[in-house]
C-alpha positions as CSV (number, residue, x, y, z in Angstrom):
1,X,115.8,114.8,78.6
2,X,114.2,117.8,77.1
3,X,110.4,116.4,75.2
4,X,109.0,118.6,72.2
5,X,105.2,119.3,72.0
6,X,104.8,116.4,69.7
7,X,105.9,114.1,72.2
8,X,103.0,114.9,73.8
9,X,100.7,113.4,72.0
10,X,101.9,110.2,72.4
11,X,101.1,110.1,76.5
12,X,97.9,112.1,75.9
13,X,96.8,108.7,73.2
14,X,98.2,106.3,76.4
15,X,96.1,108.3,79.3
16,X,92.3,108.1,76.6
17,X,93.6,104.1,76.1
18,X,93.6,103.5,79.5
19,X,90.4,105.0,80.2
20,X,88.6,103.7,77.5
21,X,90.1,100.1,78.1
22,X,88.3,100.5,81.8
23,X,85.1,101.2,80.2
24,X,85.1,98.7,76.9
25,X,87.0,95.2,78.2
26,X,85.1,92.7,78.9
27,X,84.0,88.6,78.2
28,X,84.6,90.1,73.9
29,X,87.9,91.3,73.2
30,X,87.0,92.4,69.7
31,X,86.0,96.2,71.3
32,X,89.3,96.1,73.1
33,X,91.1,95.0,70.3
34,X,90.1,97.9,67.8
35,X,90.5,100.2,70.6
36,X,94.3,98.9,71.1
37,X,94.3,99.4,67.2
38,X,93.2,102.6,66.9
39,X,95.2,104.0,69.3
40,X,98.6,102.6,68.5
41,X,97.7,103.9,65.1
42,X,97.7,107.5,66.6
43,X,100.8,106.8,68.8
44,X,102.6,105.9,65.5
45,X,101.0,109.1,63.6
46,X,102.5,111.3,66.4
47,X,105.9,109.6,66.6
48,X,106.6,110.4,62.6
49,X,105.4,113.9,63.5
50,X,107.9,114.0,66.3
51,X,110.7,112.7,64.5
52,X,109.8,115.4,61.3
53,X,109.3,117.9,63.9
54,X,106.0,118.6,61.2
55,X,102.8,118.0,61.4
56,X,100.9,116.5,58.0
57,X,101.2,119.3,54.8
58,X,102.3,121.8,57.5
59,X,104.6,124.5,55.9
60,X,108.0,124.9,58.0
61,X,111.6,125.7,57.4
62,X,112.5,123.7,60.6
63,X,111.1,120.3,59.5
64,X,113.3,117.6,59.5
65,X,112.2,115.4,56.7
66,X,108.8,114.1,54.6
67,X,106.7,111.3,55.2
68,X,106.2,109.1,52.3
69,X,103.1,107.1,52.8
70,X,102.8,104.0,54.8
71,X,103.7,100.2,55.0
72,X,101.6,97.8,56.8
73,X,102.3,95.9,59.9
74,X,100.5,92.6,61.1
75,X,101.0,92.4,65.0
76,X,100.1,89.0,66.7
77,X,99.0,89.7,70.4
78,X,96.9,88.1,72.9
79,X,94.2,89.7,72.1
80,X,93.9,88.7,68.2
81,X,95.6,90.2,65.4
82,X,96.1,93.5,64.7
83,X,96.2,95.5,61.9
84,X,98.9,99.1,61.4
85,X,99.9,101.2,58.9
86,X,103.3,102.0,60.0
87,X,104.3,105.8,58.6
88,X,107.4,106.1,56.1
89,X,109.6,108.8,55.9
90,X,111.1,109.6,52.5
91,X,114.9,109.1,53.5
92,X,114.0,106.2,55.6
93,X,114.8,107.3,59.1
94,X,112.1,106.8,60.8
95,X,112.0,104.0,62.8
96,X,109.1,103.2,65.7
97,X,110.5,102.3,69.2
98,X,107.0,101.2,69.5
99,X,106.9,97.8,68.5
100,X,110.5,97.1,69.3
101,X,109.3,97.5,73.2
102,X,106.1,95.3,72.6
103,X,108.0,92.4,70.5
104,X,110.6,92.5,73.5
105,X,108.6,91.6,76.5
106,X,106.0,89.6,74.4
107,X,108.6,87.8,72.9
108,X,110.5,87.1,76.6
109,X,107.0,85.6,78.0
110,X,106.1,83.4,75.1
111,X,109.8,81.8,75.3
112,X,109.3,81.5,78.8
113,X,105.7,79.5,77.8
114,X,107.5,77.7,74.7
115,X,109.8,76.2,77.3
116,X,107.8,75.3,79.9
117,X,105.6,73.0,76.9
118,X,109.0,71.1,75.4
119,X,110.1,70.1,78.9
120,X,107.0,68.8,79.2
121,X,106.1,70.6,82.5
122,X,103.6,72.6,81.3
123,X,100.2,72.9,83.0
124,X,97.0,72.0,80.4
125,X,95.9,75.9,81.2
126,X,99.6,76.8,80.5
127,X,99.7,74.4,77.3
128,X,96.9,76.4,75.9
129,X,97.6,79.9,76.5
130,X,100.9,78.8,74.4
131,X,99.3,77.9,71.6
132,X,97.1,80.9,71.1
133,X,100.1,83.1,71.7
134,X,102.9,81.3,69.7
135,X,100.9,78.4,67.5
136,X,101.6,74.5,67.8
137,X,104.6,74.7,64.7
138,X,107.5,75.4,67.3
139,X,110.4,73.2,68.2
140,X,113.7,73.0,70.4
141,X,115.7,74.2,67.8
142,X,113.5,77.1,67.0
143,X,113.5,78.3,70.9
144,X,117.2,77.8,71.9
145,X,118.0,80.1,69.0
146,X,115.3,82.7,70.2
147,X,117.1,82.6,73.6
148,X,120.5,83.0,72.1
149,X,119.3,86.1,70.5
150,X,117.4,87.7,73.1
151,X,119.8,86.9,75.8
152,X,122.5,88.6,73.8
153,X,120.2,91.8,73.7
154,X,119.1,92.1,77.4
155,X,122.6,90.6,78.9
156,X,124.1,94.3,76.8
157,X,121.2,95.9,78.9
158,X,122.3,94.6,82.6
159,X,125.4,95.2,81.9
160,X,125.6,98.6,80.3
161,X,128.8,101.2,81.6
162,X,127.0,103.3,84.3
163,X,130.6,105.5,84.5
164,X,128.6,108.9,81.9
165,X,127.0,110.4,85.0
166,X,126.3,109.3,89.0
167,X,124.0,108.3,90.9
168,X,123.5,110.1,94.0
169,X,119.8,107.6,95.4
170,X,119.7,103.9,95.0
171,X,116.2,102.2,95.5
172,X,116.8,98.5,96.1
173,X,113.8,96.1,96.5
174,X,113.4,92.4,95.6
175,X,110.5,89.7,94.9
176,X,110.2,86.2,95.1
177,X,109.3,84.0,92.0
178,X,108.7,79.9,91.4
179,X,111.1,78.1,89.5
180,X,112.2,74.7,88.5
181,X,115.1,73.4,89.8
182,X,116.5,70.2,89.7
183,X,112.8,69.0,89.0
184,X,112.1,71.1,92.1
185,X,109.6,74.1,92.3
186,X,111.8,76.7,94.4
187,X,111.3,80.4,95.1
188,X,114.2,82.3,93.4
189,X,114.7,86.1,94.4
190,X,114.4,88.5,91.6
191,X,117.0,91.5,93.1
192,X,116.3,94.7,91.4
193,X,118.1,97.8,92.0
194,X,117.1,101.5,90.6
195,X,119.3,104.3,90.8
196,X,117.9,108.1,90.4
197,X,121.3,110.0,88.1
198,X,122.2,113.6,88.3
199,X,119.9,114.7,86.4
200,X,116.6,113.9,88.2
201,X,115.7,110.7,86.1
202,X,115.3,107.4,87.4
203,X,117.3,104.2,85.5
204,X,117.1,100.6,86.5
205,X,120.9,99.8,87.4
206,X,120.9,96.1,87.9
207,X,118.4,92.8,88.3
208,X,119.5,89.4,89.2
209,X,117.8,85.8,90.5
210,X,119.8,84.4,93.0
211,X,118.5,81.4,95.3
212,X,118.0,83.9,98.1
213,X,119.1,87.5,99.9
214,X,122.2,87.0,101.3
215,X,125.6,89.5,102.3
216,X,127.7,87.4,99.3
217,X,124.8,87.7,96.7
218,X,124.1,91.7,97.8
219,X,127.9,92.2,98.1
220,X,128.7,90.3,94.6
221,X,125.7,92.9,93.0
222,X,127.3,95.7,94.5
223,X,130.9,95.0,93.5
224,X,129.7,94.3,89.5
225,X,127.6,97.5,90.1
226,X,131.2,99.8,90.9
227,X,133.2,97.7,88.3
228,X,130.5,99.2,85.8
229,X,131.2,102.9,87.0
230,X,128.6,103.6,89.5
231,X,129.8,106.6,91.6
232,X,128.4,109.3,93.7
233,X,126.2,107.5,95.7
234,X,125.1,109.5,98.9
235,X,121.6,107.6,99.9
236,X,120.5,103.8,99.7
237,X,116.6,103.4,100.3
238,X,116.0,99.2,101.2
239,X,113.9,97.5,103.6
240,X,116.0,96.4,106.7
241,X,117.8,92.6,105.1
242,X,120.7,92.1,107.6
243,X,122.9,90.8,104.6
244,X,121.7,94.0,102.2
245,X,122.9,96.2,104.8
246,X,126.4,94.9,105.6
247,X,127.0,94.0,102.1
248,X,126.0,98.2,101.2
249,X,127.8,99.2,104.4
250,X,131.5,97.1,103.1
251,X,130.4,98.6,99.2
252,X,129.3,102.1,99.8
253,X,130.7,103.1,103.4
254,X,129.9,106.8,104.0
255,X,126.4,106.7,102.1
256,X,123.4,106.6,104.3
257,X,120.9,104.1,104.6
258,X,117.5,105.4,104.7
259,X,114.9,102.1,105.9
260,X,112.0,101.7,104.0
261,X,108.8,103.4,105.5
262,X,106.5,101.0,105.1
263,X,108.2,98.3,105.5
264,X,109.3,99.2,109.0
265,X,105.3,99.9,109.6
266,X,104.4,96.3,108.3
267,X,106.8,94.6,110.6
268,X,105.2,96.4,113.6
269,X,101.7,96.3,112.9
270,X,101.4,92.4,113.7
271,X,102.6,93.4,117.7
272,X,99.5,95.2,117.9
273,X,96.2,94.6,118.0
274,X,93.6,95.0,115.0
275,X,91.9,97.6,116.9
276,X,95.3,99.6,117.7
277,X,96.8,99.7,114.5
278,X,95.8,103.2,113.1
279,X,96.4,104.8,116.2
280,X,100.2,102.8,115.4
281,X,100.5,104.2,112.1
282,X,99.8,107.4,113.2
283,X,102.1,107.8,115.8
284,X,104.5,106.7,113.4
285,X,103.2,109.5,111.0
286,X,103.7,111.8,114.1
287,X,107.3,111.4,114.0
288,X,108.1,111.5,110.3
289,X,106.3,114.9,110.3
290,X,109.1,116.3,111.8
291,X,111.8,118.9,109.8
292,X,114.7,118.0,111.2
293,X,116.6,115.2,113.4
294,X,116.2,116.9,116.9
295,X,112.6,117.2,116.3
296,X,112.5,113.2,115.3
297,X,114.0,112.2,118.1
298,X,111.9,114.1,120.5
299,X,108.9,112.9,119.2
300,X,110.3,109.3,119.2
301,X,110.6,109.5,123.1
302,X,107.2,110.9,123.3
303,X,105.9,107.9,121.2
304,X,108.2,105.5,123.2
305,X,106.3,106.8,126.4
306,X,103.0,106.0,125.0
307,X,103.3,103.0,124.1
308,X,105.9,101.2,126.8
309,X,103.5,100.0,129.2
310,X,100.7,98.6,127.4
311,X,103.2,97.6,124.1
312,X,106.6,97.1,125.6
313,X,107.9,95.5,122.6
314,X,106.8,98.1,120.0
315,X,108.2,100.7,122.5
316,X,111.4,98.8,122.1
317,X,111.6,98.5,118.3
318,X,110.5,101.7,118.0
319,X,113.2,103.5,120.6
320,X,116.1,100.9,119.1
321,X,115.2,100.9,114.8
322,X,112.9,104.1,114.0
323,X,115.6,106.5,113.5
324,X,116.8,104.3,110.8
325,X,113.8,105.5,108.7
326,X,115.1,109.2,109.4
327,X,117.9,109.3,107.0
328,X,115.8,111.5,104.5
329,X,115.9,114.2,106.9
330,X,119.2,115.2,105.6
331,X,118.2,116.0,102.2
332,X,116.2,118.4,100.6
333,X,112.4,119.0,101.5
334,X,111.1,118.0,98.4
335,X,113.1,114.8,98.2
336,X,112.1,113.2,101.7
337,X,108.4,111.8,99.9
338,X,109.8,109.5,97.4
339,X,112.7,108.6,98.9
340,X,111.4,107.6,102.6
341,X,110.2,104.2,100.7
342,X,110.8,101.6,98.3
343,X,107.2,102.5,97.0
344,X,108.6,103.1,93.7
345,X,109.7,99.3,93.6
346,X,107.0,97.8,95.1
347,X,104.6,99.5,91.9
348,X,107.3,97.9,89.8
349,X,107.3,94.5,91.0
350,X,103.3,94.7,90.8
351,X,103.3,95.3,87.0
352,X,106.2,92.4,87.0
353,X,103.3,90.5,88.3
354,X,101.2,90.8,85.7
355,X,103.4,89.2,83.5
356,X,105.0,86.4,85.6
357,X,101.9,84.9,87.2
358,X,100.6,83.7,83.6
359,X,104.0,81.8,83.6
360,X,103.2,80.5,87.0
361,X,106.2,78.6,87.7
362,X,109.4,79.4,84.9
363,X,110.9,76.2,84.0
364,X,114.5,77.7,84.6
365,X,116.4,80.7,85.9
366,X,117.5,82.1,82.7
367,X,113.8,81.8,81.6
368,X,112.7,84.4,84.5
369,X,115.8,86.5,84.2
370,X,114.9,86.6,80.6
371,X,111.5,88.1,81.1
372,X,111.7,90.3,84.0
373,X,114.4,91.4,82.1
374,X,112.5,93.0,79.2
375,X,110.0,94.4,81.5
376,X,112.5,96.7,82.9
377,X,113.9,97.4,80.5
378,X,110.1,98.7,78.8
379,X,109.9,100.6,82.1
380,X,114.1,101.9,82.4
381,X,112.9,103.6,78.4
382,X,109.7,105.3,79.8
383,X,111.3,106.0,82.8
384,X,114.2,108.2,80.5
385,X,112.3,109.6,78.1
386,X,109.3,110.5,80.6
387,X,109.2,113.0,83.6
388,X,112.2,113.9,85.5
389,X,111.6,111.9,89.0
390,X,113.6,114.4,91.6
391,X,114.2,117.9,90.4
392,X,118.3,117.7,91.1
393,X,118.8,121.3,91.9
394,X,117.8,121.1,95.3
395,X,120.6,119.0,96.1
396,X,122.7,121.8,96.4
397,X,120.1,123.9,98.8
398,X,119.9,121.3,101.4
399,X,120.4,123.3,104.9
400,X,121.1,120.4,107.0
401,X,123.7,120.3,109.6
402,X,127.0,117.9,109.4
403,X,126.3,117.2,112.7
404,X,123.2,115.6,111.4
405,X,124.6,114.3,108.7
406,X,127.4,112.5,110.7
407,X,124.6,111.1,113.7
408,X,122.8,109.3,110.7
409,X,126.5,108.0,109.5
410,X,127.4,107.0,112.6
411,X,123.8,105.3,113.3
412,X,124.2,103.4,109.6
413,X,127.7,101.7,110.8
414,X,125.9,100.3,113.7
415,X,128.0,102.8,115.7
416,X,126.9,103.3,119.5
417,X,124.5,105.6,119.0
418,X,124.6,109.5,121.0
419,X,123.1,109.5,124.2
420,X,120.4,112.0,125.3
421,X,118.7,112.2,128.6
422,X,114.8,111.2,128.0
423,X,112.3,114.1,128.4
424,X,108.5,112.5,128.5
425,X,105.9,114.6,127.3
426,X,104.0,116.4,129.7
């Protein structure tokens, strides 16, 4: 999505608030509060100006509109109250997407505190965090008819038609969250799955809680997914879930599965000792460096060699599951970075963090779809409106072989994989 130089602005005012906020928080919130103020103010001054295509008294023929003063806006957050003066335009379309995004995810943790408080399972921390977001003067009533209406909004969102355009990368991840069940504290699986479109822009396709990973849940995700119109998908980046990959291999046979990266470095690292594990992760390094599959694989049985007499069972792992992290060798050069990892989940599941862990335990599964939610859906806007993730055009100048392409296919399908005589380095 093309951005005008107006839209600008509005990042440029993000990038000083973050810095500043570094500097100014601290024990008084009353600096960080004004600072909050004073910026939003500007975001809202440069979103008028974007939607006029104008700046203030500036002369143009290609202006889209007028402003017509302002109309103030009280904002309750968690760090007191703020103060706005929301611009006007004179035919009245103008509208601010920015406090629509704040109210969302604000108002998705506060039900999920207001809940926990009339169930009485709240904590005496949790209790009073409640009142200083949402007040005492709340009831039953007030919240199941909160939910109703938010639910409504965010159940359109997760299940929007995905059939305009395809979706050539899927990025699946998942994270593990307390909630009350049956008067028990469980760990529920939040399962979130981004896709990257045509055009180079990343979207997230699908979350669900489900009582744990498993082929049926995976496979049920899937199957909603391609009833919604998902199409075109060549590469699936995961970690390496048994039940994720049959489930994608029954849903989306002939894509390839690329393993996560890091995750395949994590579940290694603990068969070594402290002392070996950079010279692990670099030899790991050494063989992602290559350019191609042949390369890959020679440098595998160079790293096999190393490491088979002292480390017999990383040798192993390493000769029998590395080349599953190779699958981004088939695409273009410029793709391989981002999409050798779930890394792009894993930063999304921290800022989900954030938010959840002031919750601590949700008092029901609706309560933490509800929430996590409207943080996705805050990040799926930026994500659309922001910087195009994979420049799309060098899909088509990707100069690997079929024969490469069918090895990693082949490999995916737990296939018997090709046979090559073992060369040790000399």
């Amino acid at each position: 999505m093309a951005r005008n130089k107006y839209s600008i602005k509005r990042e440029e005012g993000k990038e000083k608030f973050l810095k500043d906020a570094v500097a100014l928080f601290g024990d008084n919130p009353e600096p960080l509060r004004e600072l909050v103020e004073n910026v939003c103010q500007n975001i809202l001054e440069a979103e008028i100006t974007n939607h006029l295509e104008a700046e203030p008294y500036q002369r143009s023929d290609d202006r889209k509109g007028y402003r017509n003063g302002y109309k103030p806006r009280v904002i309750k957050t968690r760090i007191g109250k703020m103060n706005f003066q929301v611009p006007q335009s004179r035919d009245g379309s103008f509208s601010t997407e920015l406090f629509a995004r704040y109210q969302r995810s604000e108002k998705a943790l506060s039900l999920a505190l207001m809940e926990t408080v009339i169930q009485g399972v709240s904590t005496r921390r949790i209790k009073k965090i409640t009142e200083t977001l949402c007040g005492t003067g709340f009831s039953a009533g007030l919240v199941s008819s909160l939910c109703k209406t938010m639910d409504g909004e965010l159940e359109k969102f997760r299940n929007r038609d995905l059939s305009a355009t395809t979706y050539p990368y899927l990025i699946i991840d998942a994270r593990y969250e307390k909630i009350r069940v049956a008067g028990q504290v469980v760990n529920q699986a939040a399962l979130i799955i981004v896709g990257v479109n045509e055009a180079g822009y990343r979207e997230v396709l699908s979350v669900e809680i489900a009582n744990l990973e498993s082929e049926s849940t995976w496979g049920e995700i899937f199957k909603r997914l391609k009833d919604r119109g998902l199409r075109g998908v060549k590469l699936v980046v995961s970690d390496s879930h048994q039940g994720l990959k049959n489930a994608l291999f029954r849903y989306f046979s002939g894509c390839l599965w690329q393993r996560c990266r890091v995750h395949f470095i994590r579940n290694l690292l603990g068969l070594v000792s402290r002392k070996e594990q950079k010279q692990l992760i670099k030899s790991l390094h050494y063989i992602w460096e290559a350019e191609n599959l042949k390369d890959a694989q020679s440098k595998i049985r160079q790293v096999v060699s190393f490491y088979e007499e002292k480390y017999p069972e990383v040798a192993n792992k390493i000769e029998a599951e590395a080349e599953e992290t190779l699958a981004v060798l088939s695409l273009p050069e410029e793709h391989r970075k981002r999409l050798a990892t779930t890394n792009c989940l894993e930063r999304l599941s921290q800022s989900i963090k954030q938010r959840t862990r002031v919750v601590r335990i949700f008092p029901n599964r609706e309560s933490c779809l509800r929430l996590v939610t409207a943080l996705l859906q805050e990040t799926h806007e930026d994500w659309i409106t922001g910087h195009k993730y994979l420049n799309m055009s060098k899909n088509e100048e990707t100069d690997s072989s079929s024969a490469q392409v069918d090895f990693l296919l082949n490999l995916n399908n737990n296939s018997e994989k090709i046979k090559e005589p073992v060369l040790l380095a000399t």
